[in-house]
C-alpha positions in Angstrom: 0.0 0.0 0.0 1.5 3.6 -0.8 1.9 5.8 2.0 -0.8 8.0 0.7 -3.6 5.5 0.7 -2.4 4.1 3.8 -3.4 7.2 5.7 -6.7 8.0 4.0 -7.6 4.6 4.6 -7.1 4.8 7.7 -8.2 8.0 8.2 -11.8 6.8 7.0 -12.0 4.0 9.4 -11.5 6.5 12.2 -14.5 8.6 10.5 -16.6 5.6 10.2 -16.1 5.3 14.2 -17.3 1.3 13.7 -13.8 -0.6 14.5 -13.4 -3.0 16.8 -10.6 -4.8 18.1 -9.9 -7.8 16.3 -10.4 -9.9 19.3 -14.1 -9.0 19.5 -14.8 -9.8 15.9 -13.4 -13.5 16.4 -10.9 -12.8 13.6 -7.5 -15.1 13.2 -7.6 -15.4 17.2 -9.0 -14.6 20.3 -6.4 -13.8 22.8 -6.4 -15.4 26.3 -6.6 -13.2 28.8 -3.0 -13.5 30.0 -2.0 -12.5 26.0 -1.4 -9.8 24.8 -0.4 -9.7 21.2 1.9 -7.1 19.8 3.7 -5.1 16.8 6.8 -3.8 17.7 8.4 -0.7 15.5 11.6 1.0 15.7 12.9 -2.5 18.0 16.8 -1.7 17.5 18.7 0.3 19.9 16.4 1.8 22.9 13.7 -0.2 20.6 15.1 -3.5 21.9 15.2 -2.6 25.6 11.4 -1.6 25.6 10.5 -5.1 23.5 12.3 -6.6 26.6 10.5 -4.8 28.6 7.4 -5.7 27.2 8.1 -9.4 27.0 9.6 -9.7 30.2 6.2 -9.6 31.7 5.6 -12.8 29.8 1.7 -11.8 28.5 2.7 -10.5 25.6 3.5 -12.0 21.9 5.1 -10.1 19.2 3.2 -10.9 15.6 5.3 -8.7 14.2 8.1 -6.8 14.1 9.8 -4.1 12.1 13.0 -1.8 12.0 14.3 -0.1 9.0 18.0 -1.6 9.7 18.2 -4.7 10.0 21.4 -4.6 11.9 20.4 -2.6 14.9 17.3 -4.9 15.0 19.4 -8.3 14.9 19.2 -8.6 18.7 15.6 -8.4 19.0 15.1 -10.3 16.1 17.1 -13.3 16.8 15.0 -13.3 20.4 11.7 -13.7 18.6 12.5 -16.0 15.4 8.3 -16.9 14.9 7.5 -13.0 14.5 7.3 -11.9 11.2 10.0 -9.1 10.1 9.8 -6.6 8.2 11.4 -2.7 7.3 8.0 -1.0 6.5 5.8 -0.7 9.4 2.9 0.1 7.1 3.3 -4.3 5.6 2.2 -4.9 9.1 -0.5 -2.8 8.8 -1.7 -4.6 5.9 -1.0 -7.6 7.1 -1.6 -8.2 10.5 -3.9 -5.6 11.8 -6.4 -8.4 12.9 -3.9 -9.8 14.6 -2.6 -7.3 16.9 -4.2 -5.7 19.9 -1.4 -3.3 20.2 2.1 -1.7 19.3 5.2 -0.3 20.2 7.0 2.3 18.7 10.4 3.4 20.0 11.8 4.9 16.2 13.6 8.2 16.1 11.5 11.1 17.1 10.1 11.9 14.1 8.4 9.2 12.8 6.9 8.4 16.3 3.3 10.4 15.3 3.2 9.1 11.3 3.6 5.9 12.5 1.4 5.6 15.3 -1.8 7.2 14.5 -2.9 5.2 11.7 -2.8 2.3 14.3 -4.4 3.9 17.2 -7.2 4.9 14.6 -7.6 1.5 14.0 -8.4 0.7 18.1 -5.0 -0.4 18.8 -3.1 0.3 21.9 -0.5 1.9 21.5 3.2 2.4 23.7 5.3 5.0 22.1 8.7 6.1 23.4 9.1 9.2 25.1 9.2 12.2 23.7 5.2 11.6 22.5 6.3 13.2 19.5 8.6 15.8 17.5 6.0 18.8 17.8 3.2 20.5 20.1 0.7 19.5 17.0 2.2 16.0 16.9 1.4 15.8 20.9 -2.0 17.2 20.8 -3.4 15.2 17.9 -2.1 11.8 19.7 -3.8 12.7 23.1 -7.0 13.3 20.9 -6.9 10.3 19.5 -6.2 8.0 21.7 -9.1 9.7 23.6 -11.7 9.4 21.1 -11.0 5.8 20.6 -11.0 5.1 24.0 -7.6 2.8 23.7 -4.7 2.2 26.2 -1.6 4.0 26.0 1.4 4.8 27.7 4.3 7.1 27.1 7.6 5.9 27.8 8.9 7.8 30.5 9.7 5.2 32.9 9.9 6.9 36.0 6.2 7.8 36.0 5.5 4.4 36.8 7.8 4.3 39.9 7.3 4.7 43.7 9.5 7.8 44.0 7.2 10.2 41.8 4.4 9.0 44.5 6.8 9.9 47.3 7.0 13.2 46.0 3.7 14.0 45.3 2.6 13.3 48.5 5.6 14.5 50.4 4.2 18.2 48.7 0.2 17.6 49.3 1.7 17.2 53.2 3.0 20.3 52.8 6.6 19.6 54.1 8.3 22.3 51.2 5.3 24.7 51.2 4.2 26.8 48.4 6.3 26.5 45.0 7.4 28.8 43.4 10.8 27.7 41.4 12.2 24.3 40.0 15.5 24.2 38.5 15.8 20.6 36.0 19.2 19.8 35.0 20.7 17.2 32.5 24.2 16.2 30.9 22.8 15.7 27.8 24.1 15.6 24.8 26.1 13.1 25.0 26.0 13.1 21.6 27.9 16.0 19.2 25.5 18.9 19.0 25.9 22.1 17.6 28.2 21.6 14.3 27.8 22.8 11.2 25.3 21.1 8.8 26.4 18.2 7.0 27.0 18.4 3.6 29.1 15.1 2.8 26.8 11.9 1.0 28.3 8.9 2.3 27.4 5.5 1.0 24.0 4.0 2.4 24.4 0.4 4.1 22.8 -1.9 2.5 21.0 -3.2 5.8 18.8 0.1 5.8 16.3 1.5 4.2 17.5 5.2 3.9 14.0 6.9 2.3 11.9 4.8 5.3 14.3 6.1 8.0 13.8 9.4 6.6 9.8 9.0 6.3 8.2 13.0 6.7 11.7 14.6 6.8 12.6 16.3 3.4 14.7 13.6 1.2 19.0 14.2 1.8 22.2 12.2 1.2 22.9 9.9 3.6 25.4 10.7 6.0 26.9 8.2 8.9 26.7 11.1 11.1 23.0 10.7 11.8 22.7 7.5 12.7 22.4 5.2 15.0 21.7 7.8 17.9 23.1 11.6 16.8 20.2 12.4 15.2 19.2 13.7 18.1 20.6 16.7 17.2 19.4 17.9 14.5 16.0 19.1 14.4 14.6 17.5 11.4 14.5 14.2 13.4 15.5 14.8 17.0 14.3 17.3 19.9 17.9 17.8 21.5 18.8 17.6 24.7 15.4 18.9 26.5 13.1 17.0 24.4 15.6 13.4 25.1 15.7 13.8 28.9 12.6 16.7 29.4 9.9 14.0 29.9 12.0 12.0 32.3 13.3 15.1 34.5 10.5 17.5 33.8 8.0 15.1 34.8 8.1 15.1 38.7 7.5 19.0 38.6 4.7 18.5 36.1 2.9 16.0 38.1 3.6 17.3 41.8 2.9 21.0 40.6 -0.1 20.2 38.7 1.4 22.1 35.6 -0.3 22.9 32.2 0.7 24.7 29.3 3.8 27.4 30.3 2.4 30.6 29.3 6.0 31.9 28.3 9.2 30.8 27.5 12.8 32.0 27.1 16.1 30.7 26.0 19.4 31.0 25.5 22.2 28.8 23.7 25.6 28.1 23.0 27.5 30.1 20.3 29.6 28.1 18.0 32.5 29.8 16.3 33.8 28.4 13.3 36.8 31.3 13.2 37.8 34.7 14.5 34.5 36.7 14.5 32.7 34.0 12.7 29.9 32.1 13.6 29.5 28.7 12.5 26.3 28.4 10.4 24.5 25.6 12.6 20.8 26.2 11.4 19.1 22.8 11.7 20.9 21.7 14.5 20.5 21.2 17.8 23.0 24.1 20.5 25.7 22.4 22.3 24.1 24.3 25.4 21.0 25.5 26.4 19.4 26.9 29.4 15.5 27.4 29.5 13.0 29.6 31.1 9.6 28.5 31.7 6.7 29.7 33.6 3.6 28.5 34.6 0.3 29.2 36.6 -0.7 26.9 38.5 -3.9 27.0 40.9 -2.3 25.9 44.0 1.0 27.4 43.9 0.7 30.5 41.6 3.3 31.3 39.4 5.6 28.8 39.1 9.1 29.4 37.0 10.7 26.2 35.6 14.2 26.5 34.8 16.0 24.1 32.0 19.6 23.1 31.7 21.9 21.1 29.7 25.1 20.6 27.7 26.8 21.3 31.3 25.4 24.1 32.4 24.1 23.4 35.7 21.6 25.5 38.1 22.7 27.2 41.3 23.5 25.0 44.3 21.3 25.4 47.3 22.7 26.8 50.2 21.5 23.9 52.0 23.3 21.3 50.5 26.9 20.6 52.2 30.6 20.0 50.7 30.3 16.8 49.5 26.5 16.4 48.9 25.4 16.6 45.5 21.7 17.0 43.7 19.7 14.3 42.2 21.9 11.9 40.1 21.9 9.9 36.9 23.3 12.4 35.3 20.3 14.9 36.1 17.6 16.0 38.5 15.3 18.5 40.1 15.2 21.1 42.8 12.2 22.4 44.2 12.2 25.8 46.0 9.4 26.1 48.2 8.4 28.7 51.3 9.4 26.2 53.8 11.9 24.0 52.7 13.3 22.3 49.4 13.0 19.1 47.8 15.4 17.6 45.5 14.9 14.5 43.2 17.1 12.8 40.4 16.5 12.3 36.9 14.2 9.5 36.7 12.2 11.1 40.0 13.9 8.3 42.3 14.9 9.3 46.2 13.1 12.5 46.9 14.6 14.4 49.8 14.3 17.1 51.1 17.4 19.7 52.4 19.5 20.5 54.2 20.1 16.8 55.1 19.1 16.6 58.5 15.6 16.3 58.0 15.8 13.2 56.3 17.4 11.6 59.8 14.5 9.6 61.2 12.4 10.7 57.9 9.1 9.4 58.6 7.1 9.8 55.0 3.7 11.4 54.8 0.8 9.0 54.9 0.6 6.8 51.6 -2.5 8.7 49.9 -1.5 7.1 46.0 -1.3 3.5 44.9 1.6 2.5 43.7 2.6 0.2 40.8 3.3 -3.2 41.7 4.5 -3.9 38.1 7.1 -2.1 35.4 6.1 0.7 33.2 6.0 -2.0 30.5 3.9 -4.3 33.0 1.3 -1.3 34.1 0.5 -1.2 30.0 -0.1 -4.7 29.1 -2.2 -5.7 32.8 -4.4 -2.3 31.5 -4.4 -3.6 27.9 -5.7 -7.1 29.2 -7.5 -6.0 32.0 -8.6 -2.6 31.8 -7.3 0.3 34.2 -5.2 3.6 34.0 -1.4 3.7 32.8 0.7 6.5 34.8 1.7 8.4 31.9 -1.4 8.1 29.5 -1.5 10.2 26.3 -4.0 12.6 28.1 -0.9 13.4 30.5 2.5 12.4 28.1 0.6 14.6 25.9 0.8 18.0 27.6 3.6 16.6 29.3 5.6 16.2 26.1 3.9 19.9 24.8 5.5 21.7 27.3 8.7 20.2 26.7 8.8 20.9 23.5 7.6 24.6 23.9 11.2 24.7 25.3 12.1 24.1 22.3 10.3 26.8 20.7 12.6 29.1 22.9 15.3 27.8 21.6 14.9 27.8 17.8 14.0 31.4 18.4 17.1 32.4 20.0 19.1 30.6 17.3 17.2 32.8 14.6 19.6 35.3 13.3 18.6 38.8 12.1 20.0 39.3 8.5 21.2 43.1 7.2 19.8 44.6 4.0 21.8 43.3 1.3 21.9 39.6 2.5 20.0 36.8 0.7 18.0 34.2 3.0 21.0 32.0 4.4 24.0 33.7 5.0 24.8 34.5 8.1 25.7 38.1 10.0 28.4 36.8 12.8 27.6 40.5 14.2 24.3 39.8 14.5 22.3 39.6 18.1 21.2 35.9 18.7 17.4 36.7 19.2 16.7 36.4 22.5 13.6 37.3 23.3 10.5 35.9 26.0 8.0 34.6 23.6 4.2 34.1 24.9 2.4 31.0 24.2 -1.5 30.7 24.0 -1.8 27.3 24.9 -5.5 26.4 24.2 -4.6 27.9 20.6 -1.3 26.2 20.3 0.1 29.8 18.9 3.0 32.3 19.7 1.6 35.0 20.5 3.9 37.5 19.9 7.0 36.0 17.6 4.9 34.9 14.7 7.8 33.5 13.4 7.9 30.6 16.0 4.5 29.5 14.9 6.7 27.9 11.9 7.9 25.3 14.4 4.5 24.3 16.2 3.9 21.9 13.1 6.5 20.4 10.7 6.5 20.5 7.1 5.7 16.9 6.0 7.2 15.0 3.0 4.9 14.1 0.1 3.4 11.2 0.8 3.8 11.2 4.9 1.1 13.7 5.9 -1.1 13.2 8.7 
C-alpha cells in the first residue's frame, strides 16, 4: 500500500467510528486473557530494551516486528524468530492488523506520530517512546486520538511508573516544602555531538537500511553516517535535542507534583559556536551544544511557578542547603524544588526524593501513603491495563501535555538561534555581528500559537514530506 492511501484509509476508518478490536470480531484469534499480542516498531537500539521490557512480563506475543536496519534490530530479532519481520511498518499494517491488539513504537523522534496514529485509529493500543512526538501538533493530535477511541496507552517515561514520583507528590500535598514557586531541572545531555555545522558530505547508504523509510516525513537528503544510530538527536529534522531526550523523564516530577499545564511563556538561551575569529558557525538545523531554559507557569495551587531548563553542562545554582560533599539528584540529572518552607530535591528519573539541608531526612518518617503504587514495570502497568482494563501512569492525556511543554522549550530555543540578516543579505547567510534573538515569547496554549513572535509558529507543526502527511 502507498503511503498516501495508507493514511486516507485509515483516516476513514476512524471517521466511520465502527472498528473493533480484532479480538471481538473472532478474527484469526482470540487472545487469552493473559496474552497480549503485539507489533513492535523501531525494536533496534532503545527499541530493543522496551521489547524486553514488554516481553519480560511474559503476556505479551510479538506478531510482528519491524526496523528499517536490519542490523540494529538483529538482537531483537534473533529473540523472537516466529514473529514476522519486516522494514516498512505500514506491511504490518496490511497484514496483521487483525492480529494485533497493540504496538510499540520506539523509532527516532520523528516518525513516532506518522507511525502511530494510523494504528491507534484503527483501536490499537498503542506504547510510544518518550518524547510523544517531534512537535506541540504532533502531541495534541495523539492525546485526541487516543481519547476518542478510547484505547490504552502509555508514554515511555519510565519513572512515572515508579514509587518515587508518589513519594514526591505526597511529600508536597503534606506540605513539608510549602508553596512552589521555582524548580531548576538539569541534565548532561548531549552526549552526543551537538551544535556543528550542517552536514553536507553523501556517504554511502548500508545496504541493511532502508535510507527513504528512516527518513519518512523529513525532506529527502544524502545519507550521512553522522545521523545514525543515535546523533540524530541533534538535528531538528528528526531529533528534539537535549530537552526533548531527557525533558519527559526530568520535567516530569515537577509536572505531576505541581499540577502544571501549558507554560504561558518561555525563554532561552544557547551556545555560540564559532567556526573562526569573528565568525559564527552556520549551525541552522541543528540542535546548541548548550541550552538553558525559562519556563513559567500558573498553577492554581502554587501560583506562578518558574521552571528553569539546563543542559550541555550548564548546571543550576547549588542550594545553600546542601553541604561540601553532597550533591543533587543523580543519573546524570535531576530536580530542585524551591518552596516557602523548605526544598526538595529528586534525580532524573524522580527516584529518592529528599528534602534539604540533610538533617531532615534523619528519622524521615514519610507522609501517609494517599496514592497506589505500581506493583508492576512501566512495561507491565500497560499490558495488565491492555488485558484487564485500568489507568497507565503516563497516559497520552498526561505524556501529551507533558511532552507539549517540553517541547515549547524548544520553541525558545529555535527562536534564540534565529539570526537577524542586514539589507543586502540573501536568505542563508549569516551576519556573525548579529544579536542571537533572544527574546521571552508568549504562548497561547489552548490555541497552540505564539503569540507575539509569529515566526515561532513555523515550528509548532512540521513540514511533512509528500506522501507522509497526517
Amino acid at each position: 500500500m502507498k503511503r498516501r492511501s495508507f493514511i486516507k484509509k485509515s483516516a476513514a476508518a476512524s471517521a466511520a467510528f465502527t472498528i473493533v478490536p480484532s479480538f471481538v470480531l473472532g478474527k484469526n484469534h482470540i487472545p487469552p486473557s493473559d496474552t497480549l499480542y503485539m507489533a513492535g516498531i523501531g525494536v533496534g537500539g532503545r527499541g530493543s530494551g522496551v521489547c524486553n521490557e514488554l516481553f519480560e512480563t511474559t503476556k505479551v506475543k510479538f506478531v510482528a516486528l519491524c526496523d528499517v536496519d536490519d542490523v540494529q534490530a538483529g538482537n531483537t530479532y534473533a529473540l523472537h524468530p516466529k514473529a514476522q519481520k519486516y522494514r516498512d511498518f505500514r506491511k504490518i499494517y496490511d497484514k496483521h492488523l487483525s492480529e494485533i491488539d497493540a504496538f510499540m513504537v520506539a523509532t527516532p523522534d520523528h516518525t513516532h506520530a506518522v507511525i502511530s496514529l494510523p494504528f491507534m485509529k484503527e483501536k490499537k493500543h498503542a506504547y510510544v517512546e518518550k518524547p510523544l512526538t517531534h512537535n506541540i501538533y504532533e502531541a495534541r493530535l495523539m492525546a485526541t486520538v487516543a481519547a476518542q477511541q478510547g484505547i490504552v496507552t502509555q508514554m515511555g517515561n519510565q519513572g512515572a511508573s515508579g514509587d518515587g514520583i508518589r513519594l514526591a507528590q505526597e511529600m508536597i500535598d503534606a506540605g513539608l516544602i510549602g508553596k512552589v514557586d521555582r524548580v531548576d531541572c538539569w541534565t548532561n545531555r548531549p552526549v552526543w555531538p551537538q551544535g556543528f555545522k550542517n552536514l553536507v558530505a553523501a556517504d554511502p547508504i548500508p545496504n541493511t537500511l532502508d535510507w527513504d523509510l528512516w527518513l519518512g516525513p523529513a525532506a529527502m537528503r544524502d545519507f550521512n553516517a553522522n545521523y545514525l544510530p543515535f546523533k540524530w538527536r541533534g538535528f531538528w529534522d528528526f531529533g528534539t535535542g537535549a530537552m526533548g531526550d531527557m525533558g519527559c523523564h526530568i520535567m516530569e516530577t515537577p509536572f505531576k507534583t505541581l499540577g502544571l499545564q501549558f507554560p504561558y511563556e518561555a525563554e532561552a538561551s544557547c551556545t555560540t559556536v564559532w567556526s573562526g575569529d569573528f565568525v559564527e558557525a552556520n549551525y541552522k538545523g541543528t540542535c546548541p551544544p548548550s541550552s538553558i531554559v525559562r519556563l513559567k507557569f500558573d498553577t492554581s495551587q502554587h501560583g506562578d511557578i518558574s521552571l528553569n531548563w539546563y543542559d550541555g553542562g550548564i548546571m543550576p545554582d547549588l542550594p545553600h542547603e546542601l553541604k561540601d560533599g553532597e550533591n543533587p539528584g543523580n543519573n546524570g540529572g535531576g530536580s530542585i524544588f524551591y518552596g516557602d518552607k523548605g526544598i526538595m530535591i529528586t534525580d532524573t528519573y524522580s527516584r529518592n526524593p529528599r528534602l534539604l539541608p540533610s538533617e531532615k531526612m534523619d528519622g524521615f518518617i514519610p507522609p501517609t501513603q494517599t496514592i497506589k503504587r505500581v506493583t508492576t514495570s512501566h512495561a507491565g502497568e500497560f499490558v495488565d491495563a491492555c488485558l484487564n482494563g485500568g489507568q497507565t501512569s503516563s497516559p497520552f492525556s498526561y505524556g501529551g501535555p507533558l511532552t507539549e511543554a517540553v517541547l515549547m522549550g524548544n520553541l525558545a530555543i529555535q527562536s534564540y538561534q534565529e539570526k537577524l540578516l542586514k539589507e543586502g543579505k540573501k536568505v542563508g547567510d549569516w551576519d556573525p555581528y548579529s544579536y542571537p534573538g533572544r527574546r521571552t515569547i508568549k504562548w497561547d496554549g489552548a490555541n497552540m500559537k505564539v503569540t507575539n513572535y509569529e515566526a515561532a509558529n513555523a515550528w509548532v507543526k512540521r513540514n511533512y514530506r509528500a506522501g507522509w502527511e497526517i
